[in-house]
N, C-alpha and C positions, 0 to 999 in steps of 0.2 A: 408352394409349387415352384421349382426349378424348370426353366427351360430355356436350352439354347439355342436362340437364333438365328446363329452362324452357323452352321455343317453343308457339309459335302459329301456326297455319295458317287459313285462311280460302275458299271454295270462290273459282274464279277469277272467277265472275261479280259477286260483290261486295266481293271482298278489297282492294280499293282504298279502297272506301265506307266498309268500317268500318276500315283501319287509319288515312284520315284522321280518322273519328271520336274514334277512340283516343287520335290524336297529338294531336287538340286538347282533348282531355279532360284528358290528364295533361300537356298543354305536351311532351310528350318528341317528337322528330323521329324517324322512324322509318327505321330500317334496311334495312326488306326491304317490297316489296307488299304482303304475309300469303301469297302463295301459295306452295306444296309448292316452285314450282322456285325460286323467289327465294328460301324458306331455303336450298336444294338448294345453291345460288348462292353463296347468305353462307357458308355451311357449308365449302365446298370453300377459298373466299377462306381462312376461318380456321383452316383446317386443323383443325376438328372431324370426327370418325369418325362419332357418332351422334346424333342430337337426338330429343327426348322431346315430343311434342306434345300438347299438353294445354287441351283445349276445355274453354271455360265455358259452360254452360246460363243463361242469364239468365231465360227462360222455362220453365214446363213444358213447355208443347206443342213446344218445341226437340227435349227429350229423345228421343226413339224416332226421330224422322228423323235428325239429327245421328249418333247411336250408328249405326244404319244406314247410311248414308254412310261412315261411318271401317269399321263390317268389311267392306264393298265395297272401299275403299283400301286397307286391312288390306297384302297384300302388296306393292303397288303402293309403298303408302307404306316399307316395306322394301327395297325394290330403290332407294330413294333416300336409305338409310341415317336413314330419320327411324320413330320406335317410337311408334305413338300410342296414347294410354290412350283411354277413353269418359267420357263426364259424366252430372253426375247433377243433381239440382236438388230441393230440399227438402219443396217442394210437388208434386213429381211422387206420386202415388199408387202403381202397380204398382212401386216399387223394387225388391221384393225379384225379381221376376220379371225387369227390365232387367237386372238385376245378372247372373244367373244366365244371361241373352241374352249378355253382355258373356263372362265367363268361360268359358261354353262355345265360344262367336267366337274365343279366344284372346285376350283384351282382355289386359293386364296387371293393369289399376287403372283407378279414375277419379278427376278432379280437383272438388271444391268449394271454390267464392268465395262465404264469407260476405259481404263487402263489394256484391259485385254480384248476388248472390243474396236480397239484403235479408234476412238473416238471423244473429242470433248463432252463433257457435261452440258456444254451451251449449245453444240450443233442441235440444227432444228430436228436431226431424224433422230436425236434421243430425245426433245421435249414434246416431238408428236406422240410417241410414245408413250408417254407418261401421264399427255393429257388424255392419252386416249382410253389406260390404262384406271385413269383416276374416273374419268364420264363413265364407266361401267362396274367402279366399283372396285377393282382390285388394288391391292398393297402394293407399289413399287418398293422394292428395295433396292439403294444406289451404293456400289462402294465409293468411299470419298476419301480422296489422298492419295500419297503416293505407293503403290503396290511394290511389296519387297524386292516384289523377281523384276519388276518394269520401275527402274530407277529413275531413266534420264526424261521424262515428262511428267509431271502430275495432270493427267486429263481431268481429275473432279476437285478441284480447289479453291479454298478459300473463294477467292475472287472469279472462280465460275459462279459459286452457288450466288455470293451479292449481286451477280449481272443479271442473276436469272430473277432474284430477288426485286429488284429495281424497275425489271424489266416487265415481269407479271402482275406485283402487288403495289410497286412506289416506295418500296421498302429500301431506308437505310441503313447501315452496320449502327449508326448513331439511335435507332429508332427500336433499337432493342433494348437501351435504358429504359425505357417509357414501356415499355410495351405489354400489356398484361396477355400472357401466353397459356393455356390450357389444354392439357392433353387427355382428352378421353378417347371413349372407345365409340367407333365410327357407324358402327352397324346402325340398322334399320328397328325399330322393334318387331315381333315376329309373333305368330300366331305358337301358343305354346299348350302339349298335351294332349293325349290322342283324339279325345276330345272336341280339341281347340278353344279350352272353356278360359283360357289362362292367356296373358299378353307376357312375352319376356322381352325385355328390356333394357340399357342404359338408362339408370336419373329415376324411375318412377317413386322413390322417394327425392323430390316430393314434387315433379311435374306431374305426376298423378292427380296430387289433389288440389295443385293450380290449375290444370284444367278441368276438372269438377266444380273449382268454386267458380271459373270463370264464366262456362259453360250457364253454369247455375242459375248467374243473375243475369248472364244477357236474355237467356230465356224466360225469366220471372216479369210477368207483370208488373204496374205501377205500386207499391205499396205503400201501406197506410203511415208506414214511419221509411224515413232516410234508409236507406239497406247499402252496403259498399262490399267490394271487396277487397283484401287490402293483401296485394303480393310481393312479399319482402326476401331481402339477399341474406347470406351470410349466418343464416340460421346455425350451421354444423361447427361456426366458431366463436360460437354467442352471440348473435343477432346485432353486432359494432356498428361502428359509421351510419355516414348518411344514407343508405339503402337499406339495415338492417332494421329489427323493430323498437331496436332502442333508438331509435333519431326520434326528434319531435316532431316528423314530416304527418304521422295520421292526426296529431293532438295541434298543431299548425292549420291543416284543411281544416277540424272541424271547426275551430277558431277563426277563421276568414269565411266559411259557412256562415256562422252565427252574426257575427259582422256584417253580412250584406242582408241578413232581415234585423240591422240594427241593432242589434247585441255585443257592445262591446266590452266585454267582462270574464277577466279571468278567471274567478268562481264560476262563473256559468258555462266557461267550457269546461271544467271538472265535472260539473253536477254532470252535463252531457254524455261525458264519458262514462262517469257512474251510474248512470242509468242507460247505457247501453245493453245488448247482449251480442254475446261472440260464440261461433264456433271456430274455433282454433285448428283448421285444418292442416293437419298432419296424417302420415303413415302410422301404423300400429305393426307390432311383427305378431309374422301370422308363426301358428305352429310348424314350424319343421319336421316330420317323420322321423328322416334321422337324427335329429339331434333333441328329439321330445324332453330328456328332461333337463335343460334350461329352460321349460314351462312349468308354471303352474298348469296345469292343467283344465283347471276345472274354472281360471279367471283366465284363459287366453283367448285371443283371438282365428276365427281358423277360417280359409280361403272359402267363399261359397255362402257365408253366411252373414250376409249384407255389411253396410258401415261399421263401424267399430267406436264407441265411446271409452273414452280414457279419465273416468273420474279423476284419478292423478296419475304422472310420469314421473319424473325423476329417476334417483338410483337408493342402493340401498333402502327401499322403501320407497318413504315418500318423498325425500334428501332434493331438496333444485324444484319442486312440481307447484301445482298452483291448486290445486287441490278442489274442485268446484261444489259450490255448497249441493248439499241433500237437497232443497227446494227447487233450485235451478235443473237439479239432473232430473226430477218427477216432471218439472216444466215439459224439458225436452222430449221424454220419455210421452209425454200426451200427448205432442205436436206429431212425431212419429208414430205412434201407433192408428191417430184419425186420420191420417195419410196412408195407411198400411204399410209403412215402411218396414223393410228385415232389417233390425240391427245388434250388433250383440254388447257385450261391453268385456272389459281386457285390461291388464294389468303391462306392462313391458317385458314380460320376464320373471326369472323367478329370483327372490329378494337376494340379495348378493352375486347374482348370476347375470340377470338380466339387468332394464334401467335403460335410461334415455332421457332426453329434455325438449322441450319445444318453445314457443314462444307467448304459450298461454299464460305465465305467471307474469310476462313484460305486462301485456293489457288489462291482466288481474290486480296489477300495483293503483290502475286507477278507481281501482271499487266496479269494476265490470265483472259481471255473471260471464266467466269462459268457462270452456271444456272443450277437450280434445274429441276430433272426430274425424276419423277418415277411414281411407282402406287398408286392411292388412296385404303383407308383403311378407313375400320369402326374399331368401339370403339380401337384404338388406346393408346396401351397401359395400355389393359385390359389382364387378362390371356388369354384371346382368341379374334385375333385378325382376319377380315375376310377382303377378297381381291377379286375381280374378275377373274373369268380363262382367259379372253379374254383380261383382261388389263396386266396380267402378260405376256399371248406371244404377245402381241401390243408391249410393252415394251422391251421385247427380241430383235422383230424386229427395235425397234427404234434404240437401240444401236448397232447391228449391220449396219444399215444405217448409222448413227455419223461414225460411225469407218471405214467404207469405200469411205465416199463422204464428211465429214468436214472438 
């Protein structure tokens, strides 16, 4: 999917007026009228899917008409594949009330032009704005630099954004060597399906089934054997470093466990290991509708129908998986069923199609009974990822059963 973020629209009675305005302001010739169908127009030429339209206030008195007009257009402008944000402008007064107009409209976000708004980046009545804009949830978008047609000031630069930087977070320009920076996607998870039988999501592979294991065992009882759980990083780039499941941080603890009832013995933290048992809590992909045949079908997983065991993952078959013996999956297969638990069993895919990996065959190198088991997911490893309500407390309860009767 294509989409541009940057466009401009203009009402059709004057979108001509001001885009020659524009064009000869900043010398650039312009592409489209300014009007909805003339992007509509370009859009289609470029094969762009969505475009992001983004009004500038250059006045106050613009504010509440403009923003009015666009949630008027609001779907309109939708059915023409263009998403438009609302504006705001520095000197507008009721902000925190437009804002609040805007968000409850559906707005996404609104856009601020320092440059054309005659205003610095750093003045307070743009970062009231913006925090106020952020406390309710909408996207500010800022232009930053010097604007073509407004030469002789840069109002958003460099050394605005480090003051603001410094000034909110303690943040250095030096402090960006260090700094581990992650950009996902912001939303809320949300009740998904007419239903509302479904959660959609950011992350639910595999915050999903870290809060089922966690869940799991704060609620379990005292049990007859050690129970842990053990939630690890970096899964999606082979489970590396100190956080991932290759560090010797879980084979370390059980080792200084053993040690303080006296046991100081390298063999015997092995045997312990080896005579563990693990569920390997991960995602399964559930069947997709539209895209049913990269399933097997008749080995896949599908939303609704409790936990999911993954005899082996991998790719190309069984290629990277850890394979978990026939004795150990009947184990399991008793524990769950005297608990009533729904659960199905699943394959990743269909063989050259599908495939995946986990962290089960890490814990399997120690002679440990693992197998895969968590909830299925649609589009996996999209920015929103969606889960079943019923498989996530199925799953709850599964591992609490494991933790009391395996």
């Amino acid at each position: 999917m294509i989409i541009d973020f940057h466009t401009h629209t203009f009402p059709d009675e004057s979108s001509e007026k001001i885009v020659n305005h524009l064009a000869h302001t900043g010398c650039i010739p312009p592409h489209t009228d300014g009007s909805v169908i003339g992007l509509f127009s370009s859009m289609k030429e470029a094969d762009i899917d969505y475009s992001v339209n983004l009004p500038v206030m250059t006045k106050p008195g613009q504010v509440e008409k403009v923003n009015s007009s666009l949630i008027m257009q609001k779907e309109y402008l939708l059915d023409m594949k263009i998403i438009t944000f609302g504006g705001m402008h520095p000197d507008y007064v009721n902000y925190k009330e437009e804002l609040l107009r805007l968000k409850q409209a559906g707005i996404p976000g609104i856009k601020l032009h320092p440059a054309y708004q005659n205003v610095d980046l750093d003045d307070i009545r743009m970062m009231r704005i913006i925090d106020e804009a952020s406390s309710q949830g909408l996207i500010t978008l800022v232009h930053a630099g010097i604007d073509i047609g407004i030469y002789d000031h840069n109002y958003s630069s460099v050394a605005h954004i480090l003051k603001l930087l410094k000034e909110k977070y303690d943040i250095e320009e030096e402090d960006f060597v260090s700094a581990e920076i992650e950009v996902v996607p912001s939303g809320k998870a949300r009740d998904y399906g007419l239903d509302r039988s479904m959660v959609a999501g950011y992350g639910h592979d595999d915050r999903v089934c870290a809060y089922t294991s966690l869940t799991a065992i704060l609620d379990s009882n005292v049990s007859e054997y050690t129970s842990c759980a053990i939630l690890v990083d970096k899964e999606e780039i082979g489970s590396v470093g100190a956080t991932g499941a290759h560090s010797l941080f879980f084979e370390n603890t059980v080792a200084e466990l053993l040690l303080k009832m006296g046991i100081d013995s390298f063999v015997q933290t092995r045997l312990t290991m080896s005579r563990s048992k693990m569920l390997s809590s991960d995602v399964s992909a559930g069947v997709d509708p539209l895209f049913v045949n990269v399933n097997d079908k008749k080995n896949a997983a599908y939303l609704g129908n409790g936990i999911v065991f993954n005899k082996y993952t991998g790719s190309r078959g069984k290629s990277g998986s850890n394979d978990a013996s026939a004795e150990y999956v009947a184990q399991v297969r008793a524990v769950m069923d005297n608990a009533n638990i729904h659960y199905q069993t699943a394959e990743l895919g269909r063989v050259d199609q599908g495939g995946g990996g986990t962290i089960a065959y890490i814990l399997g190198n120690y002679n440990m009974d693992v197998i895969d088991a968590g909830i299925a997911v649609l589009n996996m490893h999209a920015p929103m990822e969606i889960v079943s309500k019923v498989d996530v407390y199925e799953t709850y309860q599964a591992y609490k059963a494991f933790l009391k009767d395996a």
